[in-house]
CHARMM internal coordinates of N, CA and C (Angstrom, degrees):
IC EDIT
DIST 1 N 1 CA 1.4604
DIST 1 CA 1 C 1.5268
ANGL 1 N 1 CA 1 C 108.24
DIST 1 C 2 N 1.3863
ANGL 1 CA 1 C 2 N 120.05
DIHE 1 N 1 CA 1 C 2 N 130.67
DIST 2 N 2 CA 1.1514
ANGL 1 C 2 N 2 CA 118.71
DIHE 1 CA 1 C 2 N 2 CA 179.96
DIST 2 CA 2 C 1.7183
ANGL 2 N 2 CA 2 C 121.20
DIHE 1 C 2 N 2 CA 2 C -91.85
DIST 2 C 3 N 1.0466
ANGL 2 CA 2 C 3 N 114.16
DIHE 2 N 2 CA 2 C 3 N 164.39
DIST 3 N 3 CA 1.8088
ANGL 2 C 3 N 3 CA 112.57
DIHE 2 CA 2 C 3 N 3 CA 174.86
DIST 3 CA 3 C 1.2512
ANGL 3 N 3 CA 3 C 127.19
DIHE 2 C 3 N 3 CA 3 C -60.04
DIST 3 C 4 N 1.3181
ANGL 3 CA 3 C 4 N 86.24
DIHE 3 N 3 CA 3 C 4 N -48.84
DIST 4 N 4 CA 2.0309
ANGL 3 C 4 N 4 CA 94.34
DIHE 3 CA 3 C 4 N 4 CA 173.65
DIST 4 CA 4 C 1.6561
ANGL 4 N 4 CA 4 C 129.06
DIHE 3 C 4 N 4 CA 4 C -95.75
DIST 4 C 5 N 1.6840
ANGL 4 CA 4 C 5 N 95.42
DIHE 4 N 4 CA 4 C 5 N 25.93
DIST 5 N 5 CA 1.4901
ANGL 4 C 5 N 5 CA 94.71
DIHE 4 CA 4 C 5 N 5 CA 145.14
DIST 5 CA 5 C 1.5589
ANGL 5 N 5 CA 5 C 114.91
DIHE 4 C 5 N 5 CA 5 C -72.19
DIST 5 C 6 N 1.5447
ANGL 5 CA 5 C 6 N 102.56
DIHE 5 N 5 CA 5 C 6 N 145.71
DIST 6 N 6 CA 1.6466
ANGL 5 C 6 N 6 CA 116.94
DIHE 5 CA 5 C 6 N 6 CA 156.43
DIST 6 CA 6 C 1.1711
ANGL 6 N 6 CA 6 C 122.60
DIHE 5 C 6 N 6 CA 6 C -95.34
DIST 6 C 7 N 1.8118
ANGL 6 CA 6 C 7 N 112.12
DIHE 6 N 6 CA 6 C 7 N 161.66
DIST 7 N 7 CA 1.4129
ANGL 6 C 7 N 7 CA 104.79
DIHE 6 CA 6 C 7 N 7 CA -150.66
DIST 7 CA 7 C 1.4334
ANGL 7 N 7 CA 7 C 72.19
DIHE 6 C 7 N 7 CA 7 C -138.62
DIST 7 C 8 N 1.8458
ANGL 7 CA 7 C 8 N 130.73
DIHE 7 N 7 CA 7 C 8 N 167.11
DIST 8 N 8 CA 0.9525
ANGL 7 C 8 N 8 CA 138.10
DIHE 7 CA 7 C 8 N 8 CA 161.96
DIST 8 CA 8 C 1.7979
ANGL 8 N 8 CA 8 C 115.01
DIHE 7 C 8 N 8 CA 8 C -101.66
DIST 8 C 9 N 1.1862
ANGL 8 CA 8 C 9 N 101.59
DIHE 8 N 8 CA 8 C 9 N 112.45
DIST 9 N 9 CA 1.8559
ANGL 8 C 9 N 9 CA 97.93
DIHE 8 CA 8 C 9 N 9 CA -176.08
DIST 9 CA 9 C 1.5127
ANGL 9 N 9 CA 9 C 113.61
DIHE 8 C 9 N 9 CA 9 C -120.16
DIST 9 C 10 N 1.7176
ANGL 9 CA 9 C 10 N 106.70
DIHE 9 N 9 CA 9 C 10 N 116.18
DIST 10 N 10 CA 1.1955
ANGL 9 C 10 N 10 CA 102.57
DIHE 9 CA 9 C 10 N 10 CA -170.47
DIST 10 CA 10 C 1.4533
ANGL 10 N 10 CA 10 C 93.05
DIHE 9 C 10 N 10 CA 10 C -98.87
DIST 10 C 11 N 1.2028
ANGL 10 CA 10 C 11 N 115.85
DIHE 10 N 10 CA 10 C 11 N 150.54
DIST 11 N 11 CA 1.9212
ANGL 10 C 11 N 11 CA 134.10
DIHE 10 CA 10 C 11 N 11 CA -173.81
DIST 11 CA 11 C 1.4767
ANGL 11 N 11 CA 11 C 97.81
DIHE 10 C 11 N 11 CA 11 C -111.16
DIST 11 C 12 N 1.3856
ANGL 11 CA 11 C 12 N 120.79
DIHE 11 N 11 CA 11 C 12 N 131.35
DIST 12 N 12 CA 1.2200
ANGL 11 C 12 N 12 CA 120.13
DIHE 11 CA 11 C 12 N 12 CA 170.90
DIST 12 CA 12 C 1.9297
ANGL 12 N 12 CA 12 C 97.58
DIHE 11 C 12 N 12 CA 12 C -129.74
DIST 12 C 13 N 1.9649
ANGL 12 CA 12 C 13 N 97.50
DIHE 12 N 12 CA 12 C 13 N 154.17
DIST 13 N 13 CA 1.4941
ANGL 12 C 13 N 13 CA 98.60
DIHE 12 CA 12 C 13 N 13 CA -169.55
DIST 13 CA 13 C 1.4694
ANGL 13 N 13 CA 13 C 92.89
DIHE 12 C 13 N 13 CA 13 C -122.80
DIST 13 C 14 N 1.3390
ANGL 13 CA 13 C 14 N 123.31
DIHE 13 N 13 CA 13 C 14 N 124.18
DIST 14 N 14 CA 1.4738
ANGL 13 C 14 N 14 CA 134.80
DIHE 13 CA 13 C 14 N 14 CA -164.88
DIST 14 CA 14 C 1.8321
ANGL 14 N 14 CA 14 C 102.32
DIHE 13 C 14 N 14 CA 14 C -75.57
DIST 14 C 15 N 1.4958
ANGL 14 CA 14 C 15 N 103.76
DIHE 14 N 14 CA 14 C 15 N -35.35
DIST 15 N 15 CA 1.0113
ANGL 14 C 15 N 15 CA 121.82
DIHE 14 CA 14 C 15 N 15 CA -163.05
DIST 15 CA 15 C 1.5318
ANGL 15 N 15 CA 15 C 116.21
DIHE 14 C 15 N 15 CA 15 C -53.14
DIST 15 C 16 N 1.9199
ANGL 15 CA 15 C 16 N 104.52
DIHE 15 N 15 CA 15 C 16 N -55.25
DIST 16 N 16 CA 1.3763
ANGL 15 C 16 N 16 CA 124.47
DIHE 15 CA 15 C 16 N 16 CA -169.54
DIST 16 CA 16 C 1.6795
ANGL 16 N 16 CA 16 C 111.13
DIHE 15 C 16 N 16 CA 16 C -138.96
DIST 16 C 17 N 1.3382
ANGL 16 CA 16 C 17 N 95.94
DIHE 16 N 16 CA 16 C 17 N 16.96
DIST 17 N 17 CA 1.8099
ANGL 16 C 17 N 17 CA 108.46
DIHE 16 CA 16 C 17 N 17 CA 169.80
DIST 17 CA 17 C 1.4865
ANGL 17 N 17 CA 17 C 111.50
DIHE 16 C 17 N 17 CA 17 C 67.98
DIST 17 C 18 N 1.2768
ANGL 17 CA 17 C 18 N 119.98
DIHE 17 N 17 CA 17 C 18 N 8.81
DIST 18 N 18 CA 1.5918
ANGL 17 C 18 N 18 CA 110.21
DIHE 17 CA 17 C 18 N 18 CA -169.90
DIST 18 CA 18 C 1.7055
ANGL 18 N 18 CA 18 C 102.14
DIHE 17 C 18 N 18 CA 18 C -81.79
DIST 18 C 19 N 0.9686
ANGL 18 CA 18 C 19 N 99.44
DIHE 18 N 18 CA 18 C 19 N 166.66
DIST 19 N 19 CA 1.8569
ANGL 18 C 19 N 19 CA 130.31
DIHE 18 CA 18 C 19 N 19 CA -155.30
DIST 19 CA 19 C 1.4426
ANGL 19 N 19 CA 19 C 105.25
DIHE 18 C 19 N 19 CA 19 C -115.31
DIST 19 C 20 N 1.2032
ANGL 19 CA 19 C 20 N 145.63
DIHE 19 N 19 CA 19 C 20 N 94.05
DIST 20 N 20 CA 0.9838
ANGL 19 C 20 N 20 CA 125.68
DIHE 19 CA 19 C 20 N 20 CA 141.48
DIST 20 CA 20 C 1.7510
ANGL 20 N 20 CA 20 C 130.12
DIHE 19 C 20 N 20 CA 20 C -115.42
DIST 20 C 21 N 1.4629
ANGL 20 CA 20 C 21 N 98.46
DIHE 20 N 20 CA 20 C 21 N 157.17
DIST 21 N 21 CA 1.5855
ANGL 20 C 21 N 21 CA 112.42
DIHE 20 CA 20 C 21 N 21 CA -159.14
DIST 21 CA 21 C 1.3094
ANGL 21 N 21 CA 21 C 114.88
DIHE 20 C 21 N 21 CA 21 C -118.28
DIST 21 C 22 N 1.3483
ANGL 21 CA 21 C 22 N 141.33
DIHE 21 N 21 CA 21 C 22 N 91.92
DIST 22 N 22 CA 1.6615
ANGL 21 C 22 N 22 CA 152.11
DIHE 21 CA 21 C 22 N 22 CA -144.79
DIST 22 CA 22 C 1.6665
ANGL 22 N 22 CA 22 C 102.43
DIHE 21 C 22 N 22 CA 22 C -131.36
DIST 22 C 23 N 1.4233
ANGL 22 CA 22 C 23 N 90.93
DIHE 22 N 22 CA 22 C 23 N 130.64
DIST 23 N 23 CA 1.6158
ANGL 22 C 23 N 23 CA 83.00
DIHE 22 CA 22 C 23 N 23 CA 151.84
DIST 23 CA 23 C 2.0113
ANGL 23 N 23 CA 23 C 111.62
DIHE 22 C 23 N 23 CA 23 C -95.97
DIST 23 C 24 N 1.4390
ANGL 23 CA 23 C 24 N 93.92
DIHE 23 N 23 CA 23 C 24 N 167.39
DIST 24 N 24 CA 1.8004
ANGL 23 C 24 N 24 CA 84.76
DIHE 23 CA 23 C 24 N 24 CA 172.82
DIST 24 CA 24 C 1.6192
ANGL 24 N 24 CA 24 C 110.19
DIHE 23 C 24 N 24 CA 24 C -158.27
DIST 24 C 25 N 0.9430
ANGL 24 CA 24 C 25 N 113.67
DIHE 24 N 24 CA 24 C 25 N -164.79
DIST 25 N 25 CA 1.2643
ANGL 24 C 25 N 25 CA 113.64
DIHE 24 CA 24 C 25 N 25 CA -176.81
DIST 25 CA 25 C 1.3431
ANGL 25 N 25 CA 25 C 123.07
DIHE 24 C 25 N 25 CA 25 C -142.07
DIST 25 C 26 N 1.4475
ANGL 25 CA 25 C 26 N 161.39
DIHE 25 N 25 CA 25 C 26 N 152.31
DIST 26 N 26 CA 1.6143
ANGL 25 C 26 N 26 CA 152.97
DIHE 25 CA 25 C 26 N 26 CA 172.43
DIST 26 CA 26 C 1.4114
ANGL 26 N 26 CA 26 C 103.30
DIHE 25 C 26 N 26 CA 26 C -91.66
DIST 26 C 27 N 1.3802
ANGL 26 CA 26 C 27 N 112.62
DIHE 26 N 26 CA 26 C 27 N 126.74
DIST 27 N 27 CA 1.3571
ANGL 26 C 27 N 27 CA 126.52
DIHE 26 CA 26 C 27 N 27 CA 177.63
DIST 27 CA 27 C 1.4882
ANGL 27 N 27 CA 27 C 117.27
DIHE 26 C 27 N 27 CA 27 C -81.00
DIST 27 C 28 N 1.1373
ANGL 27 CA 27 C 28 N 117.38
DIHE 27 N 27 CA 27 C 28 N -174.72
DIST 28 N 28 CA 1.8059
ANGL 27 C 28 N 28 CA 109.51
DIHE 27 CA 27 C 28 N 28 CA 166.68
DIST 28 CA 28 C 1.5160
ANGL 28 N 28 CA 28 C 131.28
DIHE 27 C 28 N 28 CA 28 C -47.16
DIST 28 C 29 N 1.2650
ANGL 28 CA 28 C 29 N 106.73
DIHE 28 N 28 CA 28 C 29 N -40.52
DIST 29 N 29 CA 1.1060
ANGL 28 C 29 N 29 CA 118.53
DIHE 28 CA 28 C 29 N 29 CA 163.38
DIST 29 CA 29 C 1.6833
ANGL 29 N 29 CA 29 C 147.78
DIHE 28 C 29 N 29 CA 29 C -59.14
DIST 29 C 30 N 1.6450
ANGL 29 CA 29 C 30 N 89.25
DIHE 29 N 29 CA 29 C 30 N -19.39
DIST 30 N 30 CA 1.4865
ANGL 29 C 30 N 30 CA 102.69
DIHE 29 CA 29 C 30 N 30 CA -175.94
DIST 30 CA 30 C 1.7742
ANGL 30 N 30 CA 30 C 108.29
DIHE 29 C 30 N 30 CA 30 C 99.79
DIST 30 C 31 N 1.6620
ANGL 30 CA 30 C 31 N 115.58
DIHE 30 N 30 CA 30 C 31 N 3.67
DIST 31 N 31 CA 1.4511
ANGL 30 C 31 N 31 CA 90.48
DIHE 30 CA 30 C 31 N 31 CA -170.36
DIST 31 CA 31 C 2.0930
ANGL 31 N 31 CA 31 C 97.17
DIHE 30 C 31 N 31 CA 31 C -116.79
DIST 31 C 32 N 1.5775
ANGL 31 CA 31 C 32 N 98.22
DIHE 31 N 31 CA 31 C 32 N 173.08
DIST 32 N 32 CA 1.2543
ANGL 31 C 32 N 32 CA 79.60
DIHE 31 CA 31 C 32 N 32 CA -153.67
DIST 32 CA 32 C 2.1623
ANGL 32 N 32 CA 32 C 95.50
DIHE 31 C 32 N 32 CA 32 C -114.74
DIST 32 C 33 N 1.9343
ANGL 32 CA 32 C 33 N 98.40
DIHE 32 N 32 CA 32 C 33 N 135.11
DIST 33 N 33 CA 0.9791
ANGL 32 C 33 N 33 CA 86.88
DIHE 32 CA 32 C 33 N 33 CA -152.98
DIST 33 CA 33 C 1.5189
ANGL 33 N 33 CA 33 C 84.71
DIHE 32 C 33 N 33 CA 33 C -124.20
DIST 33 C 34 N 1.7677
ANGL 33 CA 33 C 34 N 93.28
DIHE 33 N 33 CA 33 C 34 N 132.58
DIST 34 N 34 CA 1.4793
ANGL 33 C 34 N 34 CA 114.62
DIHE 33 CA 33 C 34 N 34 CA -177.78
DIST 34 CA 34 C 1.1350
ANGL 34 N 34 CA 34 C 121.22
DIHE 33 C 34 N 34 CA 34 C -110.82
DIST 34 C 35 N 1.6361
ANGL 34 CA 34 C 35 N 132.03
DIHE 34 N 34 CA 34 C 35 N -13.61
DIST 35 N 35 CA 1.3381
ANGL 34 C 35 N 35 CA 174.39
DIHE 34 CA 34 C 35 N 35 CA 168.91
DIST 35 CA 35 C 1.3824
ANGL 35 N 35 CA 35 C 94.43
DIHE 34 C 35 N 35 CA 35 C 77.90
DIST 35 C 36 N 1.0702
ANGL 35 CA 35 C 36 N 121.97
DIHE 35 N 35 CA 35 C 36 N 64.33
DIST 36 N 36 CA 1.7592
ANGL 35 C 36 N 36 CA 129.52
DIHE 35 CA 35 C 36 N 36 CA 174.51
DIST 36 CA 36 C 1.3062
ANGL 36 N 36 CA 36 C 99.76
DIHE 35 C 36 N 36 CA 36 C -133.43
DIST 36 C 37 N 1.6528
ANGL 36 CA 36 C 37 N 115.33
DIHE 36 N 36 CA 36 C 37 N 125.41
DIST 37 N 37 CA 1.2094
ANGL 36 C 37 N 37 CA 150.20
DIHE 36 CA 36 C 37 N 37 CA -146.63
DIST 37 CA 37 C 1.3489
ANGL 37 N 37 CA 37 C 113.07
DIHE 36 C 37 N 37 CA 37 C -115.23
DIST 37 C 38 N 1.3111
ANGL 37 CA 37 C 38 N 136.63
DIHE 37 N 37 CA 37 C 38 N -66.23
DIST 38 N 38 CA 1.5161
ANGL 37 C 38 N 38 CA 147.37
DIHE 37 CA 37 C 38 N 38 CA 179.62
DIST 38 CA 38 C 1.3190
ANGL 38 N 38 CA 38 C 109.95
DIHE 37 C 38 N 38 CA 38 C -155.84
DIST 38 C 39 N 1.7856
ANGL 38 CA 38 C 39 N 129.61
DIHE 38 N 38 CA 38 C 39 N 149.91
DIST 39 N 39 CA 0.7264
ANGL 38 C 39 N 39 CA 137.23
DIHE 38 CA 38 C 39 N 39 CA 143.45
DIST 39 CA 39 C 1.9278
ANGL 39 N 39 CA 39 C 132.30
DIHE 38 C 39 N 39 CA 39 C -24.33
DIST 39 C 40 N 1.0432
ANGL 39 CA 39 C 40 N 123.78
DIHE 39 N 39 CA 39 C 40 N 140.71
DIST 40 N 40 CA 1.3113
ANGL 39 C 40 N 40 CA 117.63
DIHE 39 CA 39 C 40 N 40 CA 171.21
DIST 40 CA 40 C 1.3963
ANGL 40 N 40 CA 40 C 112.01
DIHE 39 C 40 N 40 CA 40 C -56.95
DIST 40 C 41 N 1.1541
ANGL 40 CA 40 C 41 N 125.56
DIHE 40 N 40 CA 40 C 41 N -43.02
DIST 41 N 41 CA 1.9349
ANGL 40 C 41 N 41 CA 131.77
DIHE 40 CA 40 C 41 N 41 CA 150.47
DIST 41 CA 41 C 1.4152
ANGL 41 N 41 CA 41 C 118.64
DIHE 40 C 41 N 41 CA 41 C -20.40
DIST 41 C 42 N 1.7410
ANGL 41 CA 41 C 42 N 115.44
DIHE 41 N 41 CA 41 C 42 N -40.02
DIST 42 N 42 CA 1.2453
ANGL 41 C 42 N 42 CA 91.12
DIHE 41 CA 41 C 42 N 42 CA -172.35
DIST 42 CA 42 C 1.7652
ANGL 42 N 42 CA 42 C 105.41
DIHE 41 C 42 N 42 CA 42 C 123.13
DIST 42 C 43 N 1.6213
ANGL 42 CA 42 C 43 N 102.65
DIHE 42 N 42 CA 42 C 43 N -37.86
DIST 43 N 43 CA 1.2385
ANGL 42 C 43 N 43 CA 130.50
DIHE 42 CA 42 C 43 N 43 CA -158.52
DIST 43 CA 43 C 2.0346
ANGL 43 N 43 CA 43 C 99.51
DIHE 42 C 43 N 43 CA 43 C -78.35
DIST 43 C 44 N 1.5866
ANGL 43 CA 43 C 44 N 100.25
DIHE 43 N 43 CA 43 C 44 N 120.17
DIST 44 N 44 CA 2.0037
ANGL 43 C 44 N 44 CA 95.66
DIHE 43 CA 43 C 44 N 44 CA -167.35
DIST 44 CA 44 C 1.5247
ANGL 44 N 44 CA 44 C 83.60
DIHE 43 C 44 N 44 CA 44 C -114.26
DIST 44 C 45 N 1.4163
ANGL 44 CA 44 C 45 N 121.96
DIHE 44 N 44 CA 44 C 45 N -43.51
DIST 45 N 45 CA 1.5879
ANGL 44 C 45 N 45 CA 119.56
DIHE 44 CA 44 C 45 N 45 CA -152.84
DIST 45 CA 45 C 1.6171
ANGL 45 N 45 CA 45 C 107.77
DIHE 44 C 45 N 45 CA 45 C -97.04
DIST 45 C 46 N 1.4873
ANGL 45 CA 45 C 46 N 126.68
DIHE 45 N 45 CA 45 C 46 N -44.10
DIST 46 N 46 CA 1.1946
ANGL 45 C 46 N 46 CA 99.40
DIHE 45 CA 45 C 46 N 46 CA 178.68
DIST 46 CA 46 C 1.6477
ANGL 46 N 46 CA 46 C 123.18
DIHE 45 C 46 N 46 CA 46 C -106.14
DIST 46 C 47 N 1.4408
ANGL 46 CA 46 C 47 N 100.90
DIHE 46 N 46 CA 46 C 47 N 122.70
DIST 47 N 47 CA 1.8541
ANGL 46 C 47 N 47 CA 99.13
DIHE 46 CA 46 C 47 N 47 CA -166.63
DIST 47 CA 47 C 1.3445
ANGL 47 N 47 CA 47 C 93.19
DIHE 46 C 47 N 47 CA 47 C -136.27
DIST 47 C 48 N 1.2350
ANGL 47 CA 47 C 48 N 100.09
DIHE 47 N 47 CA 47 C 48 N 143.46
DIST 48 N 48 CA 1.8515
ANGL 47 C 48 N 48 CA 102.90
DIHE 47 CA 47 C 48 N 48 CA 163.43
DIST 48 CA 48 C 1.5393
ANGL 48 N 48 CA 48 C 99.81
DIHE 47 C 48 N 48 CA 48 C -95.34
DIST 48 C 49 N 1.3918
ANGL 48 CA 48 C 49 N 102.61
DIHE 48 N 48 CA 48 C 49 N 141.47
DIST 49 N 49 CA 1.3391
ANGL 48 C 49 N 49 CA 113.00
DIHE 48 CA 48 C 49 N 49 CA -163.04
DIST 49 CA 49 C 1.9744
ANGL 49 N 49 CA 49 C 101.83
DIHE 48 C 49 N 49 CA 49 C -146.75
DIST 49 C 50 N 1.5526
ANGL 49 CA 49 C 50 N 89.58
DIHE 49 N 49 CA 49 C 50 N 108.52
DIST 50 N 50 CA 1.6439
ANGL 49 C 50 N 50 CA 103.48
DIHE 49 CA 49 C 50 N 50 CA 177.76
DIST 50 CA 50 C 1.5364
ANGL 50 N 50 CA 50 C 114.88
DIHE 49 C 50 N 50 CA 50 C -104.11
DIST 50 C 51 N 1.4258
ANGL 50 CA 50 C 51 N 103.70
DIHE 50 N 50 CA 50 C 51 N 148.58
DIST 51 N 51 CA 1.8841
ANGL 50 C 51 N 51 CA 94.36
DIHE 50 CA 50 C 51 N 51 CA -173.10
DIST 51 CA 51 C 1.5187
ANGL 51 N 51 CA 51 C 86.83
DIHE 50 C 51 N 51 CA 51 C -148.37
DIST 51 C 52 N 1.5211
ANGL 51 CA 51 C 52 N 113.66
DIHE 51 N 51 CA 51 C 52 N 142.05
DIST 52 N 52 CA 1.2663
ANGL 51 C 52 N 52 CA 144.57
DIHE 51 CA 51 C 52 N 52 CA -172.10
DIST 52 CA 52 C 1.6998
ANGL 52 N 52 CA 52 C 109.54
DIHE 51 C 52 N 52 CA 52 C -159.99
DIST 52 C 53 N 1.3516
ANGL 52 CA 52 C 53 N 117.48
DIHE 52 N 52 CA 52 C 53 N 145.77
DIST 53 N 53 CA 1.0925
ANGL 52 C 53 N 53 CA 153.55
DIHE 52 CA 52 C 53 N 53 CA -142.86
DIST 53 CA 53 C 1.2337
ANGL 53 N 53 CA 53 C 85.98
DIHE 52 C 53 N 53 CA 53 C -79.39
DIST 53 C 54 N 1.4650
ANGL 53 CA 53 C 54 N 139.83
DIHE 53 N 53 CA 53 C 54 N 152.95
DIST 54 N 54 CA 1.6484
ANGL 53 C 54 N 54 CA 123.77
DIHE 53 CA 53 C 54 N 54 CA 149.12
DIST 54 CA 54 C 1.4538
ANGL 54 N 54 CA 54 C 107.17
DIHE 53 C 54 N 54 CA 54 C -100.94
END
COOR INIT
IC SEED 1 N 1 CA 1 C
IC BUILD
């Protein structure tokens, strides 16, 4: 598997229901970076967070 496959990661916010839909990528490390930061809520720590292949 290479690095610069993209993955599709949708972010969900439990808090205030918002949706978001990113592509991203896995860095050296293994973590996966979409450059999405916090919810418009406010909300940084709890997100449901799905990742699939594109």
């Amino acid at each position: 598997m290479s690095e610069d496959r993209r993955y599709r990661v949708v972010i969900r916010c439990p808090k205030c229901g918002e949706k978001y839909i990113l592509r991203g990528r896995k860095n050296k490390a293994g973590e996966m970076e979409t450059g999405f930061r916090r919810c418009v809520c406010g909300n940084e720590n709890q997100l449901h967070v799905d990742i699939a292949p594109e």
